[in-house]
N, C-alpha and C positions, 0 to 999 in steps of 0.2 A: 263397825267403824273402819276397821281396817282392810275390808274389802273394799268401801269407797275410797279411802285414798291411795288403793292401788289401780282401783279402774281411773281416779282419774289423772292417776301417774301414766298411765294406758293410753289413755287418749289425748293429754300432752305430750305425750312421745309422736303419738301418730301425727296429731297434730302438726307438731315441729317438723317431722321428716315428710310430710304433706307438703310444707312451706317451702322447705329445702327443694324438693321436686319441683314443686312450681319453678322457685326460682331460676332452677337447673333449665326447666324446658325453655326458659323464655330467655336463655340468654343466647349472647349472638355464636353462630358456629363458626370457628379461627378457622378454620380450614378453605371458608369462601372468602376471598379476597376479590378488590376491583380498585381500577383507577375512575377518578374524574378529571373531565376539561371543561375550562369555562373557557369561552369563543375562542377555541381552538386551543389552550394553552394548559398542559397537567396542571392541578393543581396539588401541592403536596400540603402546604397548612398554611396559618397567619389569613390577614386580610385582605383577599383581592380588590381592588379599587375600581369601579365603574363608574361611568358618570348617568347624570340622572339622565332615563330617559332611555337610553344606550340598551339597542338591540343586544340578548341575553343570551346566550347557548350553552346549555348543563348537559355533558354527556358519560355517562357510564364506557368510559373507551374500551376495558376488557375485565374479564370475569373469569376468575381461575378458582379449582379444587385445589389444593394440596400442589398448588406451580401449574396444575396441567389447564388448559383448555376448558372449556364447557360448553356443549351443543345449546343453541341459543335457543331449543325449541323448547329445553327443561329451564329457562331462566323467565321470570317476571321481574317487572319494576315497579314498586310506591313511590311517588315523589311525595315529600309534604315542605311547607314552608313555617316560617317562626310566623309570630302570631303574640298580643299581649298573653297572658297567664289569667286563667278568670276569677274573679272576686277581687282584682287588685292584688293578686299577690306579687311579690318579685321574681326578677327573672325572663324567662320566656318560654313558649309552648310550640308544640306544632300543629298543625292542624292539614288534613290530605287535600291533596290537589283536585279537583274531580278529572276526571278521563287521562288523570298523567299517568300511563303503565307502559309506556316505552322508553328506550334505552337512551333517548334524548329529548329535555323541556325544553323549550320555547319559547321566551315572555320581552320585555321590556323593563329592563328594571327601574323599580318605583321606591326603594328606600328599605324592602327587604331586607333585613339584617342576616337572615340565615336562609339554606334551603338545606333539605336532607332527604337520601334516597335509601330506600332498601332493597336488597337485590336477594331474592329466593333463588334456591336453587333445589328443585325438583329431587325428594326423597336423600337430601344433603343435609341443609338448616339455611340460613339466614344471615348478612350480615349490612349494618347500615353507616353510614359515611356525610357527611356532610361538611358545605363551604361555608365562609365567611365574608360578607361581601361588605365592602365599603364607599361610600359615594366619594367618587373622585372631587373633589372642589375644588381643587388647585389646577389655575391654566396659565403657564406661562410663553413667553415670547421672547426670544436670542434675538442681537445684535450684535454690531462689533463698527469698530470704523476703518476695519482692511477687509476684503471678499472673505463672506464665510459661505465653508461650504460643508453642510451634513453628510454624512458617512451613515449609511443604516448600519453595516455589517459590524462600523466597532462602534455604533452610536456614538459618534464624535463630532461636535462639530468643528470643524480643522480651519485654520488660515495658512494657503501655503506661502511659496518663495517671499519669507521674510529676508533679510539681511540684517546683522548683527549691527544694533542699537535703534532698529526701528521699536517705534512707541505702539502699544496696541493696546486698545479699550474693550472690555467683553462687558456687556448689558446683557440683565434679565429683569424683564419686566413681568413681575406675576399679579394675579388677580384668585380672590376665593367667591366662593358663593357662601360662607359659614357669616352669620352674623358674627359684629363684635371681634371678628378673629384677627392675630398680628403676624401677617407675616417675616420669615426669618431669613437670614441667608447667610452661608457661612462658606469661606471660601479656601481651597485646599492645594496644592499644587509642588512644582519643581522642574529641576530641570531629568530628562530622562539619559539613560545610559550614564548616570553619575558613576567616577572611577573611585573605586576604594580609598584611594587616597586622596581626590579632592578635596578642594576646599570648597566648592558649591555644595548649600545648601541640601540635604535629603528631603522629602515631603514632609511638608508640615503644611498648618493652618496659615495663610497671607493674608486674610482678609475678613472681617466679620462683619453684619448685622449692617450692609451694603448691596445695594444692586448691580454695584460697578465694583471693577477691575481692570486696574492701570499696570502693565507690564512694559519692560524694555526685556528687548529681544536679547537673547545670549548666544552662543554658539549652540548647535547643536540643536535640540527636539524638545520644546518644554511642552510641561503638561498640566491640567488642571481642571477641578472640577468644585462645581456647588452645591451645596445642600439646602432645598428648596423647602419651607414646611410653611404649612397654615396652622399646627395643629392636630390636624385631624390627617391630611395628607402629605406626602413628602415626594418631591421628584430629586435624581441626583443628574445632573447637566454637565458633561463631560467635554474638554477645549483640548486640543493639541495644533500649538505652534509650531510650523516648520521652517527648518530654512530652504532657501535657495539648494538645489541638490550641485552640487559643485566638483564632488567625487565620484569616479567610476571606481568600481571594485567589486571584488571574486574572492573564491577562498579554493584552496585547493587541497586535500591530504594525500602525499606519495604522488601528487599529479594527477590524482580526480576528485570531481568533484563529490564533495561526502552529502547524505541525502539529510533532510531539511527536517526539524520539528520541531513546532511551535516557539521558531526565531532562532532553535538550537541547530546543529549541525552536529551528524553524529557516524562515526567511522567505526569498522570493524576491524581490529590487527590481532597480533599474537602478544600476548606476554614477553620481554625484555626483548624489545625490537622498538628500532627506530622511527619515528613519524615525521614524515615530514612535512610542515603546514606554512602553505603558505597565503600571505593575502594582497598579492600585487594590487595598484592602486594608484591613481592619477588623480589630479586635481588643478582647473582652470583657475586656482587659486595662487596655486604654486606646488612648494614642500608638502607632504604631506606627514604625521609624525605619528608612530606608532609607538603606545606601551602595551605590555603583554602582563597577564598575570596571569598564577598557577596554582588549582583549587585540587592538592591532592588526594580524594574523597569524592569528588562532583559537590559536596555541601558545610564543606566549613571553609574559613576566612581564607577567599586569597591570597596570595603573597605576588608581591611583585617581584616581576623577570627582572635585572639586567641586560635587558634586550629591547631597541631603541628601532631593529629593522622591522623586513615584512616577512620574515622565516624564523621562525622555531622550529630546532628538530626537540621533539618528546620520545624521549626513551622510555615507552610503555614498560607502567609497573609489575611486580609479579602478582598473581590472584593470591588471595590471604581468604580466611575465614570470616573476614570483617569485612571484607569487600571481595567478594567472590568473581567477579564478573570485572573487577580490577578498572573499575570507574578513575577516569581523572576528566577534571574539565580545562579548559584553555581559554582564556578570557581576550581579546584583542580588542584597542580603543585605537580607533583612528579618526587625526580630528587635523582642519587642514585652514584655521582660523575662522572657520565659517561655520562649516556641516560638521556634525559628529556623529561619529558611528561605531556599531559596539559588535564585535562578532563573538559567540559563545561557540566551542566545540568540544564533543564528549565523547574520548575514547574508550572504549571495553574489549572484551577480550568474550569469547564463546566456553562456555564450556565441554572441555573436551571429550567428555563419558559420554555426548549426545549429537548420535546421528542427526545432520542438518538436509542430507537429500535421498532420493532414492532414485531409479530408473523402474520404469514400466515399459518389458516390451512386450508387441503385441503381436501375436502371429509366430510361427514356427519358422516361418524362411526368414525372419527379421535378426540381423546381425548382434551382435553383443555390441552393446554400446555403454561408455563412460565418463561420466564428470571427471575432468583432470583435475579441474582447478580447485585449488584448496577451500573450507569450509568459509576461512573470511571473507576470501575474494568472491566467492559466491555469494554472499552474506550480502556485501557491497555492490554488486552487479546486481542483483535480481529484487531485494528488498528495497521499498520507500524507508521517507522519514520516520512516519510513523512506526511502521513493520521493525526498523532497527529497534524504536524505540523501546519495542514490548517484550522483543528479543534481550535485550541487556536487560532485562528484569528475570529472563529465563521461563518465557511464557513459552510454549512447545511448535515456535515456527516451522515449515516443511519445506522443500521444495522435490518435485517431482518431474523427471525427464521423460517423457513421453515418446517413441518411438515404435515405426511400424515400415516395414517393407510392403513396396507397390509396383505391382507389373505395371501400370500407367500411368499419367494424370492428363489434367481437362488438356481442352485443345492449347488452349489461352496460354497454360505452360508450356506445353510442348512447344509449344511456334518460337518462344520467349528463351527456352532453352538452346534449342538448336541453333540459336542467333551466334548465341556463345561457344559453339564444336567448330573443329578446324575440320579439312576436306579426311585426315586421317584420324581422327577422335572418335570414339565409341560409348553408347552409352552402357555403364555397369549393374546399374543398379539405381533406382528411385528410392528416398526415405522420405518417410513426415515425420518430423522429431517436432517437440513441441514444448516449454517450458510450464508449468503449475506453482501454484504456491499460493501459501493461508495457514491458516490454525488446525493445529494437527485433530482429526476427529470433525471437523469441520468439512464443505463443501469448499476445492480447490479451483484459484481463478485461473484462468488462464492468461500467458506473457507473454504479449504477442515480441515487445522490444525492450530491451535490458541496459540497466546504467550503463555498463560497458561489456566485452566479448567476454565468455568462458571457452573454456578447454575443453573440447570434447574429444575422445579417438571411438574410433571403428573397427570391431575382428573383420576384417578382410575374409570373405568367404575365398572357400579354396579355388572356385574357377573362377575369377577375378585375381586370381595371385600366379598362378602354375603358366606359364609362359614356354614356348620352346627355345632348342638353344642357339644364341648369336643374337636373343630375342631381348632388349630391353626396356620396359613394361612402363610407362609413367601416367601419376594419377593427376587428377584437380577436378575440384569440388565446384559445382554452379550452385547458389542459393539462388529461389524463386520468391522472394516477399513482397506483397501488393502489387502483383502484375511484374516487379522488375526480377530483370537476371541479372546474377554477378556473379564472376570467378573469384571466388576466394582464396587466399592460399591455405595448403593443405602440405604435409611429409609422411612418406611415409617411412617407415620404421620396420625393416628389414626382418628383424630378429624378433621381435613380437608380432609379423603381421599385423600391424593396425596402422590406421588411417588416422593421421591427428589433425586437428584445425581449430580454428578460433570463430565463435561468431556473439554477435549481440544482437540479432534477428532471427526468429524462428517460424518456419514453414514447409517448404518441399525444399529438399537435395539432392541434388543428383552426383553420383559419384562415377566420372569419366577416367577412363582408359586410352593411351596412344600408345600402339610397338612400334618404337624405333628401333636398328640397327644398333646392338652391342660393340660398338669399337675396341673395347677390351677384352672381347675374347675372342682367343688365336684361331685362324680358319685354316683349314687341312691343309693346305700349304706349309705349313709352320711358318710363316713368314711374322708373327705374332699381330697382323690385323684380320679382320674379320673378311670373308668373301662376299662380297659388295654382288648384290640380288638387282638387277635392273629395274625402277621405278615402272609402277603400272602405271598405264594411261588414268586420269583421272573419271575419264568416260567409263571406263569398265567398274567403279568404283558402284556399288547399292546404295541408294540413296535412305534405303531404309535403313541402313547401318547405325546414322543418328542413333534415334530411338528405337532399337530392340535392346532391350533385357535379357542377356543370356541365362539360361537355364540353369540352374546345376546337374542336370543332365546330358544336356545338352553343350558341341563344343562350342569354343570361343568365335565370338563374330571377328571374320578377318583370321583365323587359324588354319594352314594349309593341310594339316597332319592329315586331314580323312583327305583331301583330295590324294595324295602322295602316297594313300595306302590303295588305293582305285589305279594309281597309274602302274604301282609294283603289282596288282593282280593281272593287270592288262599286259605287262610284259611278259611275267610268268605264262600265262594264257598263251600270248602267242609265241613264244620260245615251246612250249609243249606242241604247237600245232605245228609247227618247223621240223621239228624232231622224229612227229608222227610219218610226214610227208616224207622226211629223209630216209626212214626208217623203212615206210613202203615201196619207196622207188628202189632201194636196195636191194628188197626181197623180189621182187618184178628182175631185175636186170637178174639177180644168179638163176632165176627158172630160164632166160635165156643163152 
């Protein structure tokens, strides 16, 4: 007896751990993942709406192991559809598609409630996914009795140049296909750019269980939207009223313009230093009247300025552990009895423990070159909206200076350069410098032109510097971008050797040379001015002088030193031959 009940303690074990394994084999492997699109659009969950009938498109858009990739030659596809459950039970079933084994179905939708796919992946496991699809029944139709006009990009549909106390009616006319069903309509809205301290309304509900919408017009930008239902489907129909644009206006920080994100405006400074913002502004209205408010956080309640002009200066906060990056926003409402406008701007500050640029040079003849300009003004000059924006979050932005010496370039420049040399100008030296920038670890874009100039200098190689004496040496810089030339201004810096200049256009450089006569130093006479060297003809001038590149081995184009070591051999030369002759006619005359 007690060997049966331990055999069949035995084989309910195995049993059970039999069952466990099954289950184990059949279930999905976490490790294969995949998105789906229905006609073109991700689907992540909830019910997509189709209308009957309505051309279908299910795609498996990508298929990953463990995040990575997967060669598509180890992946298959099962599609199956829902389907009732058989004997009447509740719920629902699936049932296989025949010949669906590719990574995109194809149909027409007929009232299918589900479909679902499974996606194998070759010596991996399995995993299956599926959507929710719902017949669209709801079809409606906008009007209005002022010009409307649809916007796709913010799905809006807009009335513009109103003027304040025009009357405006918005109709929606919907229709369902659902037996029985009651349409609903609920209406939401306000006015936009409300100031903290107005007295206009915030959004709220204005209107319910209506198809119409009766507004007067107010200053400023109203907005509003309704919620469309039968039921079963729901559309939301979005309106924005504008006025008449009446106001020109700009914003400016420290006197540039700060770069743009999503309606924000965002500047790069230092820690306890002044900003200066400004937002000059006209209006064929007349006055125009500015209130300023001050959000010191970027996210809790503004406070209102004291300040009625179009300049705040903001004395940037210190960074704190609470706000490291030492966020403040700046809120400006300008309203001019007609149009209203709202400017939001958000200072920070960089952190300083992190290098924001590098240089790359390339080539061994290529000069030392360097970013002058400080980490913000770079920050400001080279980064967008965006880019700041990700930046004052302390995402690990780069930039990178790219530079390379070149004995030539195309004809196209040359012709364009030499436009720009005077009959005694030389050329020094060709650069390609070139600006980068992106997410550090990332692939770097290239900048062809920058919000505004940065600082760069140049080590001055040694034979572009080393001059003879009475000889003084001056430079200026030609930039070459899209075909054109420019002299830019350039100084040079004595005591460092280097070449400093400003640009906001990056391409070819040429860096020019002219010896003039030193008037400040004394010429052997002591008379304390220089001895004035008689002009050459212009004719005897090389016209290849332009464009050669001196060597660093070679001496300087336009340096007389090796000719004047040639004429002291030729004198020495013939003063020996003088000497010989004197010498022989000497010894001749005493044998006589």
């Amino acid at each position: 007896m007690k060997i049966t009940k331990i055999l069949s303690l035995v084989i309910a074990i195995v049993l059970i751990l039999g069952a466990f394994s099954l289950c184990a084999s059949a279930e999905e492997n976490q490790s294969v993942d995949f998105d789906l699109t229905v006609n073109g659009e991700y689907y992540l969950y909830g019910e997509f709406f189709v209308k009957m009938n309505e051309a279908l498109e299910i795609q498996v858009a990508d298929v990953f192991v463990d995040g990575e990739t997967v060669d598509q030659t180890k992946i298959s596809y099962k599609w199956e559809k829902s389907c009732p459950p058989p004997n009447g039970m509740p719920g629902l079933a699936y049932e296989e598609i025949a010949d669906a084994n590719e990574s995109i179905y194809s149909t027409t939708y007929d009232g299918t409630e589900r479909y679902r796919c499974t996606v194998t992946v070759e010596g991996v496991g399995y995993r299956s996914k599926e959507i929710c699809l719902k017949e669209d029944s709801l079809t409606t139709e906008v009007s209005a009795n002022k010009p409307l006009v649809y916007e796709a990009e913010g799905d809006n549909y807009c009335i513009n140049d109103l003027s304040v106390g025009d009357e405006v009616t918005l109709t929606i006319n919907a229709t369902t296909t659902l037996e029985g069903a009651t349409t609903t309509y609920s209406w939401n809205g306000g006015d936009a750019y409300i100031q903290p301290d107005s007295e206009l309304d915030e959004w709220g509900q204005v209107s319910n269980n209506t198809n119409t919408l009766t507004v007067t017009k107010r200053e400023g930008q109203q907005n509003y939207f309704c919620t469309v239902s039968d039921g079963q489907a729901t559309q939301f129909i979005f309106f924005m009223l504008n006025s008449t644009e009446t106001m020109t206006h700009s914003i400016l920080a420290n006197g540039e313009h700060p770069g743009t994100y999503a309606g924000t405006y965002i500047y790069v400074t230092k820690p306890n230093t002044d900003v200066k913002i400004e937002i000059p502004a006209t209006s064929t209205k007349g006055d125009v009247e500015y209130s300023w408010y001050y959000d010191a956080e970027g996210y809790s309640i503004p406070e209102r300025l004291d300040n009625t002009t179009n300049t705040v200066i903001a004395t940037k906060s210190p960074m704190t552990e609470q706000n490291p990056y030492a966020w403040e926003v700046y809120q400006c409402f300008l309203e001019d009895g007609n149009d209203r406008v709202r400017y939001w701007i958000m200072l920070f500050c960089l952190d300083p423990e992190t290098p924001l640029s590098e240089v790359k040079k390339i080539g061994e003849d290529t000069p030392e070159i360097e970013i002058k300009s400080e980490n913000e003004d770079l920050a400001n000059a080279v980064f967008n909206g965006d880019e700041l924006m990700a930046l004052s979050g302390g995402a690990p932005i780069e930039v990178t200076l790219s530079a390379e010496s070149k004995q030539t370039v195309s004809q196209s420049e040359k012709t364009a350069i030499d436009e720009k040399l005077t009959a005694d100008s030389n050329v020094g030296m060709y650069l390609d410098i070139n600006i980068y920038k992106g997410f550090e670890g990332a692939e770097l874009d290239q900048v062809a032109e920058l919000n505004k100039a940065i600082d760069i200098s140049v080590d001055m190689p040694q034979n572009l510097v080393d001059t003879k004496e009475g000889v003084k040496r001056e430079y200026s810089v030609v930039r070459v971008h899209n075909g054109v030339a420019e002299t830019i201004p350039c100084a040079y810096n004595e005591t460092t050797k280097t070449l400093e200049f400003s640009s906001d256009k990056f391409s070819t450089y040429t860096i020019v040379y002219t010896d003039k006569e030193d008037v400040a130093t004394p010429g052997e006479s002591g008379s304390g001015e220089a001895e004035k060297q008689p002009d050459k003809p212009e004719a005897n001038k090389p016209e290849t002088n332009k464009t050669e590149v001196p060597q660093t081995t070679s001496p300087l184009t336009g340096d007389s030193s090796a000719t004047s070591l040639w004429v002291m051999v030729i004198m020495v030369s013939g003063f020996a031959v003088v000497s010989l002759l004197t010498l022989k006619k000497t010894k001749n005359h005493a044998k006589h």
